[in-house]
C-alpha positions in Angstrom: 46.9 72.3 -17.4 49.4 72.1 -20.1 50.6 68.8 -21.7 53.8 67.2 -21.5 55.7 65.8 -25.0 58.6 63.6 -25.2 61.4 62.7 -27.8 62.1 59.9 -29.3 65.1 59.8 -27.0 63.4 60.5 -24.4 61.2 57.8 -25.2 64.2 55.4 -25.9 65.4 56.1 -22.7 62.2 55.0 -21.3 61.9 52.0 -22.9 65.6 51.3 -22.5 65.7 50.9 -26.1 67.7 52.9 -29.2 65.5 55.9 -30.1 65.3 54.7 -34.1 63.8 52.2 -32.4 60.9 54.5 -31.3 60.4 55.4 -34.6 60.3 51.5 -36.1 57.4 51.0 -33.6 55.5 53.9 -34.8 55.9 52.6 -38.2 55.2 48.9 -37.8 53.5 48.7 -34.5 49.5 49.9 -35.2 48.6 50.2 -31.3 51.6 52.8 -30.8 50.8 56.5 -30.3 51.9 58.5 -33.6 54.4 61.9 -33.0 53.1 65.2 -33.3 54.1 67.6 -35.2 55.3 70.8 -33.1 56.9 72.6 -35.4 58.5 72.0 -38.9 61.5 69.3 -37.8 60.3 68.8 -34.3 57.8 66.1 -33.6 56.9 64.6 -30.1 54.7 62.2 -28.6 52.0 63.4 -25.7 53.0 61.8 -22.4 49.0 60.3 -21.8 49.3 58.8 -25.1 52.6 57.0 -23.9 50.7 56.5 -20.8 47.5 55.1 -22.1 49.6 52.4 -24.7 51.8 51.5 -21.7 48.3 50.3 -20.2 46.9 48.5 -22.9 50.7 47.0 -23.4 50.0 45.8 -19.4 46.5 44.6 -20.1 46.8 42.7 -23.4 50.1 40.8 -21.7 48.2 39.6 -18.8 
């Protein structure tokens, strides 16, 4: 099974936010999945890790 990756606009689109914005929460918000790097200039995040914070994001709100 391979893994999915998404950009940060990809990610922005997600969240319906600005994709900068993606990488302000990686900086500032500790809980947030970090990128990986791909290749030299290309970073992504892993899908499950974007799936697993949007859980704890649920779970801690409640």
């Amino acid at each position: 099974m391979s893994e999915t990756y998404l950009s940060d606009r990809q990610l922005g689109a997600r969240f319906g936010v600005h994709n900068l914005t993606i990488r302000r929460w990686e900086r500032t918000d500790p809980t947030f999945p970090r990128s990986i790097k791909l290749t030299p200039g290309c970073c992504r995040w892993r899908l499950a890790d974007i799936l697993t914070w949007e859980a704890f994001k649920a779970k801690t709100a409640a």
